[in-house]
N, C-alpha and C positions, 0 to 999 in steps of 0.2 A: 435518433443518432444517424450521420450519412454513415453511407455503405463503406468506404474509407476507413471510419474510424472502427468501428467493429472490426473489419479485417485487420485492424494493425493489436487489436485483442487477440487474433486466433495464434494456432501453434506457426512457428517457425518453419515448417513444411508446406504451411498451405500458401504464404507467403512470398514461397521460392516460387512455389506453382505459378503464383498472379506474375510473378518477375519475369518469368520461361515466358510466358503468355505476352506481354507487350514487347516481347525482343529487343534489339539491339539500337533500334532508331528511336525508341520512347524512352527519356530515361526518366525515373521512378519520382525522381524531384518535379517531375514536371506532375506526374500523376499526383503526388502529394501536397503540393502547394496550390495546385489547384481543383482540390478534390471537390468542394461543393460546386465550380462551375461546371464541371465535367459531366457530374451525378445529373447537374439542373438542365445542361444543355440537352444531355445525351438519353436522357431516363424518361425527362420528364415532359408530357405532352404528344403527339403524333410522333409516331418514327418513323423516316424514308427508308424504303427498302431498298435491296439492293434489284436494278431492271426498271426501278420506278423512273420514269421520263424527270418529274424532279430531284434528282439523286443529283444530279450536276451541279445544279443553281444551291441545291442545300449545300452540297461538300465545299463549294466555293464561299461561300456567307463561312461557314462553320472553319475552316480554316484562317478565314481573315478576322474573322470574332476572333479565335486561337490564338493567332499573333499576338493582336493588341492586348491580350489577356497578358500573354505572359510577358507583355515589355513592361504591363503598369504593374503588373505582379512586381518584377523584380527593380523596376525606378522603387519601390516601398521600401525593400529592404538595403538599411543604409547602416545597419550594423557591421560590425568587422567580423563577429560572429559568422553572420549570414553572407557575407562574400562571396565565400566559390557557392552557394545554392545560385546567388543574384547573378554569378557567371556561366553557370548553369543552363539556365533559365532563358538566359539570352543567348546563349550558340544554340540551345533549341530553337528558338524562335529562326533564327538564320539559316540551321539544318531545313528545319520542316518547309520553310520557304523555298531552298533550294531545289528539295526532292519530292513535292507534292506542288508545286504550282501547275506542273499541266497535268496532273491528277489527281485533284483534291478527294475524291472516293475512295482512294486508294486509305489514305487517314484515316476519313471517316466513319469507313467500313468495317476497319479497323481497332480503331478504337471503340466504339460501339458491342464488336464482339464480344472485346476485353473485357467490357463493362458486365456484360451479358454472363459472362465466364466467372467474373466475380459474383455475383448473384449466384451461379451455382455451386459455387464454395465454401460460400458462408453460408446455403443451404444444408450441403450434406458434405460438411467437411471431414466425416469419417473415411469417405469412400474416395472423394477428392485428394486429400492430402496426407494422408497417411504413410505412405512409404515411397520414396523414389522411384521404388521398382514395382507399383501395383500396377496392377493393369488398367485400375483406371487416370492414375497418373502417365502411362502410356497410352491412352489414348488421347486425353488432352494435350502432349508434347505432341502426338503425332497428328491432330489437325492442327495443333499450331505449325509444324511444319508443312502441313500441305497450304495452308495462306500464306507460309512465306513463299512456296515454290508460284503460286497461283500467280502472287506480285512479279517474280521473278518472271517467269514464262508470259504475262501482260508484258513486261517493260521487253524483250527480245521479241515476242509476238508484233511489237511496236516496230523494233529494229527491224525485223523482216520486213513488213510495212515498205520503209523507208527506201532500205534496199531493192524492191520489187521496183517501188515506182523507177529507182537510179538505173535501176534493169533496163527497165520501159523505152526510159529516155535512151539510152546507151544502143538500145537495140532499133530504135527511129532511128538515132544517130547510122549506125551503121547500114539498115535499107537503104537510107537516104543515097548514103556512100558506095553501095553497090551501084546502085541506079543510077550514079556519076560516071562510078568506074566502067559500068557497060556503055555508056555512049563515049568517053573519053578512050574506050580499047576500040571502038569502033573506028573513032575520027582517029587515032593518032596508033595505029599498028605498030610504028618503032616501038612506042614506050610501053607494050603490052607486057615485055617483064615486070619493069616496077609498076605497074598498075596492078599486076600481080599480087605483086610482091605486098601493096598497098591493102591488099584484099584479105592478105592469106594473115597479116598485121592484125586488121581490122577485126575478123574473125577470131584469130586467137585471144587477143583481149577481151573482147565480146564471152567466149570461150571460157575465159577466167574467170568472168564476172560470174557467168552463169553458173561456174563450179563453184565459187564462194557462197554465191546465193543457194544452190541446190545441199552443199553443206551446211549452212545456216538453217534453211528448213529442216535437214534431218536431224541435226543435231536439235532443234527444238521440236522435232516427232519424239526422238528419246526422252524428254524428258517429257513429252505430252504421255509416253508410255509408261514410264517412272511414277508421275502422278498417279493415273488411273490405277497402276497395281498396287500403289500403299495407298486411297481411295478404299478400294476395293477390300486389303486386309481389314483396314477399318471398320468399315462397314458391317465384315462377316460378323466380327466382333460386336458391335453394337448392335446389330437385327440378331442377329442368329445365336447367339446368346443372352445378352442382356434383356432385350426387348422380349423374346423369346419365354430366357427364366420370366420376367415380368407377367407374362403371359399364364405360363403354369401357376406364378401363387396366385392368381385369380382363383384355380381350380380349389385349389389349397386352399384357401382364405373362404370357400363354400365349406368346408368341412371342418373351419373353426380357427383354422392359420392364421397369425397374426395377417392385415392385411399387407397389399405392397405399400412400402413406403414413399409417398404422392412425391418428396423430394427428389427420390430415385428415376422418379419418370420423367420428372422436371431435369436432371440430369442427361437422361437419353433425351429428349428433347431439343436441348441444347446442341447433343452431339447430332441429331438427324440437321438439324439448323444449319450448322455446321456443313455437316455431308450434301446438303441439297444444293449452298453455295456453291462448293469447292466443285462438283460433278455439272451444274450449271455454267458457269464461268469456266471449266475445261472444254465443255461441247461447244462454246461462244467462240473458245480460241482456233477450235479446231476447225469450226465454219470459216474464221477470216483465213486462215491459213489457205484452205483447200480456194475460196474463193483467188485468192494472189493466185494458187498457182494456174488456175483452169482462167487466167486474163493473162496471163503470158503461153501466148502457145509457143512452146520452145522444145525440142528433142531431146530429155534430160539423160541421155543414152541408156533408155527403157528402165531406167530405175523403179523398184514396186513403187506404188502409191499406199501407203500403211495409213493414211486417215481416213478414207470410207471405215477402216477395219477399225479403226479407235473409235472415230464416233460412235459406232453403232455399239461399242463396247459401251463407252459413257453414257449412250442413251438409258441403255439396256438397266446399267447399275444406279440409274436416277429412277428409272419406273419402276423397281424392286423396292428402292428407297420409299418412293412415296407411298404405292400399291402396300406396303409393311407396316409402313407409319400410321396409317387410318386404322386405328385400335376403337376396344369397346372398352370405355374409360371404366362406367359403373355397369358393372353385369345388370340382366334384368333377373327376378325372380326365380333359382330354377326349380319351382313346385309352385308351376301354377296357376290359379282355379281361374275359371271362366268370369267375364262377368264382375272382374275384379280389379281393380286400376294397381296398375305398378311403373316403376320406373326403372328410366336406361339414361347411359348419356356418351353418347362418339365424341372422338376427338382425332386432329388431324395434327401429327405433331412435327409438321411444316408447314405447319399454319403460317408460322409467322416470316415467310421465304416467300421470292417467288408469286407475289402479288395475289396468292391465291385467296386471301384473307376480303380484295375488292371487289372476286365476285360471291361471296356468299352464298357456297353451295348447297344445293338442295341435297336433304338426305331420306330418302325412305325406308321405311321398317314392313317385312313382311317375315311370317312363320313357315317355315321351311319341313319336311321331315326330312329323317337320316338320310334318304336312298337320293333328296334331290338336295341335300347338305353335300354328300358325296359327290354328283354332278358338276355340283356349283366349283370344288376344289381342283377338281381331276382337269375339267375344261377351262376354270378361270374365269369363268363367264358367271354373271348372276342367274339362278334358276328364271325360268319363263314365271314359271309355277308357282302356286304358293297352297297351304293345307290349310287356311284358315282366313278369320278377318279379323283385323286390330282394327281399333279407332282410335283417333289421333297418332297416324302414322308416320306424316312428314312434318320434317322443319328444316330451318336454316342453318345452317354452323355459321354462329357468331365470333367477331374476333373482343377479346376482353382486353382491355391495353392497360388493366392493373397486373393480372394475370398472366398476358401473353400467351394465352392460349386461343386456338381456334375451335371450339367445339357445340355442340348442340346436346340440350339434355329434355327427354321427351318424360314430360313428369304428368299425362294422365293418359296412358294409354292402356286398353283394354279389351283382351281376347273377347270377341264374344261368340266365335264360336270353331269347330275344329273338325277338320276329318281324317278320319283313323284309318292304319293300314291293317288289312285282312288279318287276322290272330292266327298265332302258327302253334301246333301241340299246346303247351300250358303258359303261353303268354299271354300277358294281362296287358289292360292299360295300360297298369305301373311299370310294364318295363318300357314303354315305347317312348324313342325319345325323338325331339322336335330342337328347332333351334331359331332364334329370330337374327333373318338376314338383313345387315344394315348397308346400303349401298346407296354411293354416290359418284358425281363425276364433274370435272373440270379441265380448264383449257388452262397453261401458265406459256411464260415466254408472249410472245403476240399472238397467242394461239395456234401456235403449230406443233405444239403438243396437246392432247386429249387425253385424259386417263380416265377409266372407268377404275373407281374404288369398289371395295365390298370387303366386309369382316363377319365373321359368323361368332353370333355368343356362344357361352358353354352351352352343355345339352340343358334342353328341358322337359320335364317331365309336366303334363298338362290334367291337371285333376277335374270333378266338376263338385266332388265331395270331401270333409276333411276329412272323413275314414278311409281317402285313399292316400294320404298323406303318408303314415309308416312305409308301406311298400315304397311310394314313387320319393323317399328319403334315401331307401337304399339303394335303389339303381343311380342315385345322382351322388352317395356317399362311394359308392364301388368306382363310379367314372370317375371323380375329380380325386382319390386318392390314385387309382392305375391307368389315367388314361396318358400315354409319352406326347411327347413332341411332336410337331408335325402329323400325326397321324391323321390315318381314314376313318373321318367322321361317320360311328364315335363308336369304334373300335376299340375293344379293351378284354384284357388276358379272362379265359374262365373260371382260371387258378392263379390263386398267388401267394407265396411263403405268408404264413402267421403272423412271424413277428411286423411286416408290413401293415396286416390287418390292425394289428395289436395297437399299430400307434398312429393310423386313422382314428381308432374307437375312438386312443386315449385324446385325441385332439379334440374329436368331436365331444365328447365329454366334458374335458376342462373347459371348452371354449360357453358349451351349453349350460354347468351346472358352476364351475369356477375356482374346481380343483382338478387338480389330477388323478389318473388311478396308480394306484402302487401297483409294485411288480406283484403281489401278491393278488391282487383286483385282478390283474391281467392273465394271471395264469389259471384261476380262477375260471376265466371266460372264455380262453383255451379249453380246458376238459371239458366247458358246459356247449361249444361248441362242436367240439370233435367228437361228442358223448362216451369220451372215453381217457384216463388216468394218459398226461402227457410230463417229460420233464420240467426242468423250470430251471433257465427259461427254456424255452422248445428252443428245437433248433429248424434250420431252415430246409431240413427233409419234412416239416409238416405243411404240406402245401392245403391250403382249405379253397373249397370248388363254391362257385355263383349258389349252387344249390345247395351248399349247407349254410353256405349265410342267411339264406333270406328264402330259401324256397322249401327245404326239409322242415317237417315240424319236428320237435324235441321231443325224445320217448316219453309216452305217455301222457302228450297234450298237444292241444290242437293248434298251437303256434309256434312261429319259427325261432331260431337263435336270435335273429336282429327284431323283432316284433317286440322280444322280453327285453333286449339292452336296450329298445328305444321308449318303452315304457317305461322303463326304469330311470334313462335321461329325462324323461318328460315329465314324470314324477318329482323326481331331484328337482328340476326348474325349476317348476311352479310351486311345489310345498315346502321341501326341506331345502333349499340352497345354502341356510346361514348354518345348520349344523352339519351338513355334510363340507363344509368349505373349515370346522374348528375342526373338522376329523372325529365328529360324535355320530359316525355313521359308518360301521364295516362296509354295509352294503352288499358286494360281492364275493361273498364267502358258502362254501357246503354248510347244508346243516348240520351235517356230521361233524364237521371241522368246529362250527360254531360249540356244539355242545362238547366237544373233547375240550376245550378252552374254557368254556363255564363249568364244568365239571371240578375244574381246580382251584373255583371261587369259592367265595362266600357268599351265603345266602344272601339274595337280594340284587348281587350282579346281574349285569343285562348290557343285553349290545343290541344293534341292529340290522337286518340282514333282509336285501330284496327278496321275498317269497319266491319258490318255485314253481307253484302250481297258482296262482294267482297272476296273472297280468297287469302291470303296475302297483304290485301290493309289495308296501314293508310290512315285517313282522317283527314283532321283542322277544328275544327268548332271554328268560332268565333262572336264575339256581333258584328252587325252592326244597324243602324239605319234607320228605314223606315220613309215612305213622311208621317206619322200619329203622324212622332218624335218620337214613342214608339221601345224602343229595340225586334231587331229579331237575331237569331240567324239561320246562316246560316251554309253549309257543304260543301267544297270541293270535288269535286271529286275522291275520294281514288286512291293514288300512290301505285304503285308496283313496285316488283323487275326490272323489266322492266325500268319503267321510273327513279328509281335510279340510274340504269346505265347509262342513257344519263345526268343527274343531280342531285345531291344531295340533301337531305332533306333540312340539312340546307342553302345549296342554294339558294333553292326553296323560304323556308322563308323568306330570306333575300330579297329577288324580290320582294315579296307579301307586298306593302306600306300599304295594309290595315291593315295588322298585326302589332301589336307595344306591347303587355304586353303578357308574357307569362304564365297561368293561376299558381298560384292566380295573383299576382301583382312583376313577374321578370320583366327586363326589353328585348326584345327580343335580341338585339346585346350580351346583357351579356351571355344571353343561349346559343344561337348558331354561335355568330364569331369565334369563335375557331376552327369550324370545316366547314366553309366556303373555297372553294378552292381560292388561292390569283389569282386577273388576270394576265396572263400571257404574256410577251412581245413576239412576233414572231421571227422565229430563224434567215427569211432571214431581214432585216430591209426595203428593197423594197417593202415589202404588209404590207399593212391595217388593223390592230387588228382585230377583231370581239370577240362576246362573248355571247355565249348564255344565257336568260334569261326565266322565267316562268312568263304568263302573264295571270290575271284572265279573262275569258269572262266574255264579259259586252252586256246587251241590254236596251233597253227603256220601261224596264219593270215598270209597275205604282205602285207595290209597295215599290219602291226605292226610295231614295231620291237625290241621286246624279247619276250624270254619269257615275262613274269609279264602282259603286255598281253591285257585282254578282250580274245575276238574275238565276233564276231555271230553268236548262237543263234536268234535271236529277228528277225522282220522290222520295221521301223518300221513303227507307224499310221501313218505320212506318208508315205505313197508318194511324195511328190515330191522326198521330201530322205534323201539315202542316209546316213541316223544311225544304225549300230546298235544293237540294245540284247544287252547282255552277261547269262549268269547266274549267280546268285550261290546255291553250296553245295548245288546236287541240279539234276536234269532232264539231266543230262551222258549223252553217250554212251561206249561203249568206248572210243574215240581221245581222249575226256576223260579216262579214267579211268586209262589208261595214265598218261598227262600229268601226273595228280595223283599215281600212283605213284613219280614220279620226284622226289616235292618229299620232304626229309629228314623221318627221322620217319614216316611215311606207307605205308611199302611193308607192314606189318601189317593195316593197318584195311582193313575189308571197306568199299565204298563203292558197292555197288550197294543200298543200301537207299534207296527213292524219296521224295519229300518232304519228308525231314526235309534240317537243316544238314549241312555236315560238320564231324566233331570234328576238331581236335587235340589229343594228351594231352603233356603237359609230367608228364615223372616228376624228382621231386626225389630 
């Protein structure tokens, strides 16, 4: 479908927008009757830029193609219907002839944008056309106003021209004249009045002209000033926010943030396109001006000269432009190991301006640390230095002309190796951070501009093992949740309110496991954090320190608050993802709280809850029944990745016949059959099925009431609340093992083998 017809699908706002956009001199009949040659001419195949030496010979061809386009367009229409479109049509054709014959670019450049404009509408026509008064609808009315003033300020730019040369002449004319009048006052002393008189004529006129002309110039200095200050608001707008926030969800989007939306950047793009024109084409005008006036040397009665002060304004807000524009499209890695290929990909997004696209700039990639990341910002300048070696560091930024993009993407490059700053009191590796600097440089205009680019990725943290992974997660989860704008690489607060923390975790969580945590998770994670009873929710007096996140261990065990939430993440990923995503996983709740909650079940409830004293272990606890008849509540022995991998949770479950309701009152088969593996027939039919099963230890312990009843292997972390925990399918002693000899089926199999399950074999 052309691009045309989809827009004439979208809302009625985005529609004004495209209308605001071609102005006054295009009208919309033209754009609509001749929508596929427009799309074909203007879309499709090479496109001249604007500065490119064939801009002139294309705008000329492309406006006389134009014409005859639209005269055989409307000789078709010979309906009475289509009448005024056919009359239309043709004072188009007349107009466009009249006001673009001696600058056919001016159209072309034109129109092209428009086109350019519509593509990003029908991209992201939430943000495009939504409200008359968004801001991003104010930014589009306001480059479309700075190309009408662009056009405006060309065609008087023009006028001065004209007037300068009438100057020139006018001002010969009158040397000439003195150089008469001096030999005519010599030879003829009567007439030295009106020779005079002749002079003082000559002069004054002369006088006139050059005040008309020194007002013409200034009155188009003011509006060369006018431009650059709505230029400039623009701009803020586009780099220093949008580009900007763009920037930050990159941070975000490492900690599990939806990513940026790729249409959005395709939007700032358009607007830097945009911007690199309009600040190009102001500094082009500002050179011809200054040239006219420094080839008239004339006494403009000491008037300032405000265009050195403009140019260098406009230079200044085109080298920000560009210097800002060179992003790091695809972050590279930030955790990561030696020796290990990852990928990056830069993008320049004025690529497509400015001819910069003809020379295919080189870009290099080297590893920076913080102190000469810090360097690189403060001075502008790319470090000398570098703290390591990649391979496959440089390449070219290509231009895509489906895409319109100018970028380069380094897809096997590979630390292989790193050197580290001196460790200060209890830093590790895992807190040091590194960053890879991308820097490049080129010439646009005829080369009298130079820019040296450079962007620096997020921080990284460089591992050579993955047991340094947990730590060097949370120095890069703490920076990309607190590190601001702008800031000094890679500076970030020691403390920061809870509830901030609270909704990194929960980010980083949903994004890792594919739910959310409840408020009930989170506060949860608060008092296991703070080690101590908080409200709910906390309020933003609980500020938590670098060192209780991730550097304090947790009373009475040897690792930290984020070691246990990242174990517990990394758990959820790999094993449970599909029950903890129906909500068949507490997870992060006390065991106190747990068993206050099963205590007002019925036998056989069970929930599940990340262990406390275990590092990636869940545990079941569920109501069973002692020889007093009164409900206890007992604990499993916490599973890990480990024993995931020999059996699955819901497996597991499914074995366990004491379990039957799944907290509050599911029923267990409904929870977890779905993700029960089916038994499987053998492939030779000659052997014997088998099938492994999880079986609870059982002893004759007295306060049970039956036989197949857990007893306590295992002591509660909670010293204050007598809950045992049971174990399930190895760690048994002799008086166990009897015990299981005695269950049918069983008195064959060997069961002193350690850590693994135990089998049952069902023979058919």
């Amino acid at each position: 479908m052309a691009l045309w017809n989809k827009l004439l699908q979208s809302r009625p706002e985005v529609m004004e927008q495209i209308r605001v956009s071609y102005g006054n001199h295009f009208p919309m009949e033209v754009r609509h009757y001749l929508c596929d040659w427009l799309e074909s001419r203007l879309l499709s195949g090479p496109m001249v830029l604007d500065h490119d030496p064939q801009l002139e010979i294309e705008s000329a061809r492309f406006l006389n193609e134009l014409l005859i386009e639209l005269e055989r367009k409307a000789n078709e229409m010979s309906s009475d219907e289509l009448i005024t479109a056919k009359l239309r049509l043709l004072e188009s054709a007349k107009n466009f002839r009249q006001l673009f014959s001696h600058n056919p670019s001016q159209l072309y450049s034109h129109l092209r944008n428009c086109l350019m404009f519509e593509k990003n509408m029908l991209c992201y026509p939430e943000e495009c056309g939504v409200t008359q008064n968004s801001e991003f609808t104010q930014i589009f009315q306001a480059l479309e106003e700075l190309v009408s003033r662009i056009r405006a300020n060309e065609n008087e730019n023009r006028n001065l021209k004209k007037r300068y040369e009438i100057f020139c002449c006018e001002l010969h004319e009158v040397t000439k004249n003195n150089a008469q009048y001096d030999i005519l006052d010599t030879q003829n002393p009567e007439h030295r009045e009106r020779i005079a008189q002749l002079r003082r004529e000559s002069q004054e006129k002369l006088q006139l002209s050059l005040n008309q002309l020194t007002g013409m110039r200034l009155n188009l200095v003011d509006k060369f000033k006018a431009t650059i200050e709505l230029s400039e608001t623009v701009q803020q707008k586009v780099i220093d926010k949008y580009l900007n926030q763009w920037r930050m969800n990159q941070g975000l989007a490492g900690n599990g943030a939806p990513p940026s939306n790729a249409n959005n950047l395709d939007i700032i793009q358009g607007w830097c396109e945009h911007l690199a024109d309009i600040l190009w084409n102001t500094r082009e005008q500002i050179k011809m001006v200054s040239k006219y006036r420094k080839q008239v040397n004339v006494d403009e009665q000491s008037l300032p000269d405000f265009l050195p002060e403009l140019f260098a304004k406009v230079t200044g807000l085109l080298e920000h432009l560009i210097t800002r524009s060179f992003i790091i499209e695809k972050q590279p890695p930030q955790v990561m190991k030696t020796n290990t290929r990852f990928a990056s990909t830069v993008r320049l997004l004025i690529g497509n301006t400015l001819n910069i696209k003809m020379n295919s700039p080189l870009v290099k990639v080297t590893i920076v640390s913080e102190q000469q990341a810090q360097q690189t910002q403060q001075t502008n300048k790319c470090s000398e230095h570098t703290c390591g070696e990649i391979l496959n560091s440089t390449g070219n930024m290509e231009y895509n002309e489906t895409t319109k993009q100018l970028s380069v993407s380094f897809r096997n490059m590979q630390l292989k190796k790193i050197k580290r700053a001196e460790k200060k009191g209890t830093e590790s590796v895992m807190d040091e951070k590194f960053a890879l600097l991308f820097q490049s440089s080129f010439a646009i205009g005829h080369g009298d501009l130079v820019f040296s680019v450079w962007a620096l990725s997020l921080p990284v943290v460089v591992i050579v093992h993955g047991n340094q992974e947990p730590q060097s997660w949370a120095t890069i989860t703490w920076d990309n949740a607190f590190a601001e704008i702008n800031r000094q690489p890679f500076a970030v607060p020691e403390k920061v309110p809870w509830n901030r923390l609270a909704e990194a975790l929960n980010m980083k969580f949903r994004a890792s496991t594919g739910r959310t945590l409840t408020p009930e998770n989170l506060h949860f994670l608060a008092e296991k954090a703070f080690k101590l009873q908080v409200p709910m929710p906390p309020t933003d007096d609980y500020q938590i320190t670098w060192s209780q996140f991730c550097k304090e261990p947790l009373p009475d065990r040897t690792f930290t608050f984020w070691e246990w939430f990242y174990a517990a993440m990394k758990l959820t990923r790999e094993h449970l993802r599909g029950p903890w995503n129906d909500g068949s996983i507490v997870g992060f709740i006390h065991k106190r709280t747990a068993e206050d909650q099963l205590f007002k079940c019925q036998r056989g409830t069970f929930l599940l809850r990340f262990s406390d004293s275990e590092l990636g272990g869940i545990t079941i606890a569920w109501v069973n029944e002692g020889n007093d008849g009164n409900p206890c509540v007992l604990h499993i022995q916490p599973f890990t990745a480990k024993d995931f991998a020999t059996r699955s949770l819901s497996d597991r479950i499914r074995d366990f016949d004491d379990l039957t309701i799944l907290y509050p009152n599911k029923a267990k088969n409904e929870a977890f059959d779905k993700y029960t593996t089916p038994s499987g027939q053998p492939k030779n039919k000659d052997y014997i099925p088998s099938e492994i099963r999880a079986i609870l230890s059982t002893s004759n312990s007295s306060n049970l009431s039956y036989a197949n009843t857990p007893a306590s292997f295992m002591q509660s972390p909670d010293p204050s609340r007598d809950t045992p925990s049971v174990q399930s399918g190895y760690g048994m002693d002799d008086g166990q093992m009897n015990h299981m000899n005695q269950i049918p089926g069983m008195e064959n199999f060997d069961l002193s083998l350690e850590n693994i399950d135990m089998y049952t074999s069902s023979f058919n």
